[in-house]
BAMAR-977683 format. One record per atom (N, C-alpha, C): residue number from 1; residue in one letter; atom name; x, y, z. Coordinates in steps of 0.001 Angstrom, whole numbers. Example, Ala and Ser with C-alpha at 12.3 -4.5 7.8 and 13.67 -1.06 7.14 Angstrom:
% BAMAR-977683
PT   seq   type   atom        c1        c2        c3
PT     1      a      N     13190     -5690      7800
PT     1      a     CA     12300     -4500      7800
PT     1      a      C     13200     -3300      7800
PT     2      s      N     12850     -2250      7080
PT     2      s     CA     13670     -1060      7140
PT     2      s      C     12900        30      7870
% end
This chain:
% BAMAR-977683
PT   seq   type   atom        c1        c2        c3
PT     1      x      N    -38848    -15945     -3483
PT     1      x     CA    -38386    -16101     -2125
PT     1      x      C    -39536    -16652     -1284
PT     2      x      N    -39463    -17503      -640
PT     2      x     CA    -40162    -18394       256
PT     2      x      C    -40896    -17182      1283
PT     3      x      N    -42136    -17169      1738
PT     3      x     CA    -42440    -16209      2700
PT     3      x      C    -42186    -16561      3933
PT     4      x      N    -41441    -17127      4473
PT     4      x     CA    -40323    -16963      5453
PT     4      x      C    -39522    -17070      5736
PT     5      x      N    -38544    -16434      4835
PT     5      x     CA    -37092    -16525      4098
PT     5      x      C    -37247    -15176      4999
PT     6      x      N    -36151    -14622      6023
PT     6      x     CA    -35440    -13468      6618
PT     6      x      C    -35310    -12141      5197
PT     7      x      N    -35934    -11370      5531
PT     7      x     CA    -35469    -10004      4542
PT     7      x      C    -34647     -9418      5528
PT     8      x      N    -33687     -8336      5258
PT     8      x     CA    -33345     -7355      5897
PT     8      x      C    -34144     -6378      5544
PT     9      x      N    -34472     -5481      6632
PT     9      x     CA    -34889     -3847      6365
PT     9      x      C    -34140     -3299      6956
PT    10      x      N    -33231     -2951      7207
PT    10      x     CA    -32673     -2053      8240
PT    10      x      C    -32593      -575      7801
PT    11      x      N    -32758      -209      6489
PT    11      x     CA    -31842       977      5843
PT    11      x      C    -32693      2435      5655
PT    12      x      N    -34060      1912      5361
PT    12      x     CA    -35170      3482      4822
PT    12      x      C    -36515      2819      5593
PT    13      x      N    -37777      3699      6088
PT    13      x     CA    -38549      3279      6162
PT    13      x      C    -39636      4245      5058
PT    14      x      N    -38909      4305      4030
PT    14      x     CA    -39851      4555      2574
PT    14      x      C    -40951      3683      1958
PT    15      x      N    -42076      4784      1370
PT    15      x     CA    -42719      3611       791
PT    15      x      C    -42835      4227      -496
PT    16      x      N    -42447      3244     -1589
PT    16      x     CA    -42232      3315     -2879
PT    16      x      C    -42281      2771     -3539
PT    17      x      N    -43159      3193     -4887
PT    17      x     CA    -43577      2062     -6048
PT    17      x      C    -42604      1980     -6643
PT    18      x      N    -42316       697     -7027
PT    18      x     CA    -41316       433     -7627
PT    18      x      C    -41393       628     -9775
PT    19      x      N    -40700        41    -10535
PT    19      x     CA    -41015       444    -11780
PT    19      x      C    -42051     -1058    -12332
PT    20      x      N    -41723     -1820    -11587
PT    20      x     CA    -43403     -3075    -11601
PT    20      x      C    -44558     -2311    -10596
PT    21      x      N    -44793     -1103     -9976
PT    21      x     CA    -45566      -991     -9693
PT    21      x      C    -45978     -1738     -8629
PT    22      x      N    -45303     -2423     -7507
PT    22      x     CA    -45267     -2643     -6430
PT    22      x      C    -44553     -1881     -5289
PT    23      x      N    -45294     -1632     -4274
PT    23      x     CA    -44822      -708     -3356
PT    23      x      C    -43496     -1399     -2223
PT    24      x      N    -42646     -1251     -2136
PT    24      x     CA    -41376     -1515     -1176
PT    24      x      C    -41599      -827      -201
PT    25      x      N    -41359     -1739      1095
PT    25      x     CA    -41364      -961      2354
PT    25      x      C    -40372      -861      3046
PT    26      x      N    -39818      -488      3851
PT    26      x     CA    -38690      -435      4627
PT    26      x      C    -38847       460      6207
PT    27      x      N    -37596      -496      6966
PT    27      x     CA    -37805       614      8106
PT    27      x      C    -36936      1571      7776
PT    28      x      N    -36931      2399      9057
PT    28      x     CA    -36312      3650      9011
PT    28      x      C    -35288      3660     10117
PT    29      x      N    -33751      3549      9631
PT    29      x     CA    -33266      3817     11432
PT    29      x      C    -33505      4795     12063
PT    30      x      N    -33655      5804     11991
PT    30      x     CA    -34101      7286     12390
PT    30      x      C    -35316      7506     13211
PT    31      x      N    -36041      6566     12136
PT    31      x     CA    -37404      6744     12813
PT    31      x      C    -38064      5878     14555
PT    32      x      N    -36372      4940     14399
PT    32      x     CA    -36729      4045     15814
PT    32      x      C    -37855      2773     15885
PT    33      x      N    -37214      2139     16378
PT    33      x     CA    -38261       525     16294
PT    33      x      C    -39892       719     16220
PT    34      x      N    -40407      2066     17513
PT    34      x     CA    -41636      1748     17478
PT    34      x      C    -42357      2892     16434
PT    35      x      N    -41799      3051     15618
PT    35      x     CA    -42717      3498     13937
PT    35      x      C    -43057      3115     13581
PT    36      x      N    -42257      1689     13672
PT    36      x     CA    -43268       767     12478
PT    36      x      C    -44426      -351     12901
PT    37      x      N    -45142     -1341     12445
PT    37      x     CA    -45224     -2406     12456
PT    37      x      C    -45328     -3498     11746
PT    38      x      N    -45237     -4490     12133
PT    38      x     CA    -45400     -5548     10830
PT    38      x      C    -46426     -5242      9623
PT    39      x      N    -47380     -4670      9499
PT    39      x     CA    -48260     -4247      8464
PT    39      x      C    -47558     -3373      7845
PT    40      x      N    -46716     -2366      8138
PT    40      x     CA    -45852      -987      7687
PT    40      x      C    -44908     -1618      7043
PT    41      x      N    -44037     -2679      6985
PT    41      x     CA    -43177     -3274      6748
PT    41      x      C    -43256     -4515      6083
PT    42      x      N    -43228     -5884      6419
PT    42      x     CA    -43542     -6852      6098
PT    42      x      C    -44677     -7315      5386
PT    43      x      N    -44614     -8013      4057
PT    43      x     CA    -45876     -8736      3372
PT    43      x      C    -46344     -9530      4102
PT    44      x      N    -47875    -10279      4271
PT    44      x     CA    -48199    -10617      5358
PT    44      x      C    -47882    -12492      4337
PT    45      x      N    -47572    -13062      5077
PT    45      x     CA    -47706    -13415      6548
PT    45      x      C    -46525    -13031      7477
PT    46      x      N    -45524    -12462      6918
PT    46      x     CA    -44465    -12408      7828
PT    46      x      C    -44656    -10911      8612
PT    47      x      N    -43497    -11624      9807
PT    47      x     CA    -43915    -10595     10819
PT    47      x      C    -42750     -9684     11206
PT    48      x      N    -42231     -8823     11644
PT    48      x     CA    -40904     -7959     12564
PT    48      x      C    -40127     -9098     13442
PT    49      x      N    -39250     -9347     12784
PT    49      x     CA    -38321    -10446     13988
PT    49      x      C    -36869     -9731     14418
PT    50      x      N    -36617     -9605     15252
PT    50      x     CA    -35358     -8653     16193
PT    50      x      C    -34869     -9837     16367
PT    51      x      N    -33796    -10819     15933
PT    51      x     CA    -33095    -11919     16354
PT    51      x      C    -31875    -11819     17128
PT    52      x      N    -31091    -10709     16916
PT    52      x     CA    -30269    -10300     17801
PT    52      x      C    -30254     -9127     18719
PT    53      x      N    -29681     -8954     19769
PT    53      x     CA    -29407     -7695     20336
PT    53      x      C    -29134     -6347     20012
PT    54      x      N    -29619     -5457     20253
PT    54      x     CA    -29666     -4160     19861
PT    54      x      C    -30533     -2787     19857
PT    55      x      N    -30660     -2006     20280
PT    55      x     CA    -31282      -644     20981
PT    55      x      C    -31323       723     19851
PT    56      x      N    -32916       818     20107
PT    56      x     CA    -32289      2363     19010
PT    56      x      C    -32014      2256     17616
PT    57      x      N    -31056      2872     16908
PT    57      x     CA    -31086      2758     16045
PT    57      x      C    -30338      1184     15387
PT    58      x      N    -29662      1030     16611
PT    58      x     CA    -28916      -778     16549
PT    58      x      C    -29742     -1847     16633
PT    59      x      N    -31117     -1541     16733
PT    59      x     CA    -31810     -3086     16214
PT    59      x      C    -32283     -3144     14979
PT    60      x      N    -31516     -4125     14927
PT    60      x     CA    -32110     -4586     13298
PT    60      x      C    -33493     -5455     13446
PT    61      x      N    -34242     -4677     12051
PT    61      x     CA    -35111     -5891     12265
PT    61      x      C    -35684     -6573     11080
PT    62      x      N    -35666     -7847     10953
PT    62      x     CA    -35825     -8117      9821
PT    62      x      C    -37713     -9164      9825
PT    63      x      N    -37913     -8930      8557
PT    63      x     CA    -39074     -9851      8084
PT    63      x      C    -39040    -11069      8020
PT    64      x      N    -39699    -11863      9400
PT    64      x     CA    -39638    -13598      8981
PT    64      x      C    -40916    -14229      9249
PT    65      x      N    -41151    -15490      8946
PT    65      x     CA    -42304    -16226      9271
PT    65      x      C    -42117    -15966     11046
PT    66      x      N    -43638    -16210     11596
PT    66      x     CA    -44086    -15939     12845
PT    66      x      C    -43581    -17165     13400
PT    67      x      N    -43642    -18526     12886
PT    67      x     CA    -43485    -19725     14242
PT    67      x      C    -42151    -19543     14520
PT    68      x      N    -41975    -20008     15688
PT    68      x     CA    -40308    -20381     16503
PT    68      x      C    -40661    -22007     17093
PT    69      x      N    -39221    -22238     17268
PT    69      x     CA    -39636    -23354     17569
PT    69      x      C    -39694    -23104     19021
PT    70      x      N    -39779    -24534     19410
PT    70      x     CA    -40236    -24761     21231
PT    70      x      C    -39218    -24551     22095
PT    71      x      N    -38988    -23177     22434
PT    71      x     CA    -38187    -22954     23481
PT    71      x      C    -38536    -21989     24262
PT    72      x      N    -37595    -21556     25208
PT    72      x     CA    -38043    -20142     26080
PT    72      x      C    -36813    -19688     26638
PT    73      x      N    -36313    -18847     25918
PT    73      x     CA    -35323    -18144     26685
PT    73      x      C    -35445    -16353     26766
PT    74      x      N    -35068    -16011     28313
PT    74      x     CA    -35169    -15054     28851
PT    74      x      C    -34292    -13730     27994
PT    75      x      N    -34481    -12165     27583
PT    75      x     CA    -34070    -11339     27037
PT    75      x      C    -34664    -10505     28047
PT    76      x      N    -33406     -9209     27732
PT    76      x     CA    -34046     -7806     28161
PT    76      x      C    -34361     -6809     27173
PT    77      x      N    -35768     -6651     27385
PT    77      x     CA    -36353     -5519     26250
PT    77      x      C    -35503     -4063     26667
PT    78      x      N    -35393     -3730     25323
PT    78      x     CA    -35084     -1890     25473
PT    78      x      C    -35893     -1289     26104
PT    79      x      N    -37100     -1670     26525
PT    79      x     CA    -37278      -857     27604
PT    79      x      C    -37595     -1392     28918
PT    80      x      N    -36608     -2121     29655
PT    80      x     CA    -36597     -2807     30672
PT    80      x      C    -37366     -3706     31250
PT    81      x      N    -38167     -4281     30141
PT    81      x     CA    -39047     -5173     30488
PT    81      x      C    -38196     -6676     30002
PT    82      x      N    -38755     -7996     30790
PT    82      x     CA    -37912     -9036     30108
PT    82      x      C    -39401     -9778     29263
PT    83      x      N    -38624    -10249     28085
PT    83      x     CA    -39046    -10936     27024
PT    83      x      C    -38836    -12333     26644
PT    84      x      N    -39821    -13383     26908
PT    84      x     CA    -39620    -14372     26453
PT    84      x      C    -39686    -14774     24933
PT    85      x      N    -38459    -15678     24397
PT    85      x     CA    -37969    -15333     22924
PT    85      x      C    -37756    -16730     22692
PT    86      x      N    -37804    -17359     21478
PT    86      x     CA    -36704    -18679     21269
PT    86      x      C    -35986    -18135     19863
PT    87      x      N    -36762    -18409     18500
PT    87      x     CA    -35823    -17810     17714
PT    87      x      C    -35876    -16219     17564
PT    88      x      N    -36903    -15379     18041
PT    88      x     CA    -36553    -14412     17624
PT    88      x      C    -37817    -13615     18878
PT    89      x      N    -37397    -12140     18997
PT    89      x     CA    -37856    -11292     19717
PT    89      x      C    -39265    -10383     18914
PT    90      x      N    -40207    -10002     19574
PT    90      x     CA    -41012     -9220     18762
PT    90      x      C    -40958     -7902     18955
PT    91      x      N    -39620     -7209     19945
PT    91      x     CA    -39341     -6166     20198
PT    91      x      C    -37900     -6207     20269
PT    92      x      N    -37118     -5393     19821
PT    92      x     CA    -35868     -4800     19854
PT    92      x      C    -35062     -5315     21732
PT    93      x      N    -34142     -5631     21841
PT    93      x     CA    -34093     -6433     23026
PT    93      x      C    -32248     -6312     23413
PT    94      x      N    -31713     -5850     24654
PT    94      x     CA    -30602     -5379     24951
PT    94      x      C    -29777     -6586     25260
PT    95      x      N    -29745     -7488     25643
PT    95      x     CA    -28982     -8678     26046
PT    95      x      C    -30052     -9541     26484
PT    96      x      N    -29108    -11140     26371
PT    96      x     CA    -29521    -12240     27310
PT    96      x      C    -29742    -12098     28468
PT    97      x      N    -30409    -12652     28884
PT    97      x     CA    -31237    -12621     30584
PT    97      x      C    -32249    -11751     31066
PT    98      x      N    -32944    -12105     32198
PT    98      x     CA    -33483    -11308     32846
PT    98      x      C    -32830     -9503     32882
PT    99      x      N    -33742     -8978     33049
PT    99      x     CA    -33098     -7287     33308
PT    99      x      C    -32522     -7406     34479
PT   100      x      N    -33575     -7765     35683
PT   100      x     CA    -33054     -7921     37048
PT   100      x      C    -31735     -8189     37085
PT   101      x      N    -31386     -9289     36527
PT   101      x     CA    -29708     -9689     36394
PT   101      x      C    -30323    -11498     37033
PT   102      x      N    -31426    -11519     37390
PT   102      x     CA    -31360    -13007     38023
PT   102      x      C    -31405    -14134     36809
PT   103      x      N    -30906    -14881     37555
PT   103      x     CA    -30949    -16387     36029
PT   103      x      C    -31963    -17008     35969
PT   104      x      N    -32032    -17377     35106
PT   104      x     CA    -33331    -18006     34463
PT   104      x      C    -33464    -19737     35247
PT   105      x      N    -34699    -20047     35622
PT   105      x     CA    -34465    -21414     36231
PT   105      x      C    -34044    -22471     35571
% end
């Protein structure tokens, strides 16, 4: 698999040798977005990418290469901060737009 080919983790945040003797990581829904980080999770070079919407135990987050391309669009972080994103978020993120509710210029 290409190292920035999208993994899912969504399911355990276990760490476990496998029977090759490589360790598998995973998140944890339970444990909530900020348990982990890309080092806890992801082989490097890839990083935690939140591409869609979702809070809590509803963000998924999966392992992808770091570049995005050239854009900028406005998100609201789960915790009410807004986030500039193009393909993907580096935090778990509740909807499109500003939090405020104002539009983006």
């Amino acid at each position: 698999m290409p190292d920035d080919a999208p993994v899912d983790h969504k399911e355990a945040a276990t760490t476990d040798a496998g029977p090759d003797g490589v360790t598998d990581r995973s998140l944890d829904a339970d444990a909530g977005p900020d348990a982990v980080t890309d080092a806890d999770v992801c082989t490097p070079p890839q990083v935690l990418r939140y591409e869609s919407p979702g809070c809590g135990v509803d963000a998924v987050a999966v392992c992808g290469g770091f570049a995005q391309d050239a854009c900028a669009n406005r998100v609201c972080g789960c915790d009410g901060t807004d986030v500039v994103m193009c393909d993907y978020s580096p935090v778990p993120w509740a909807h499109v737009g500003s939090c405020s509710g104002a539009a983006d210029p």
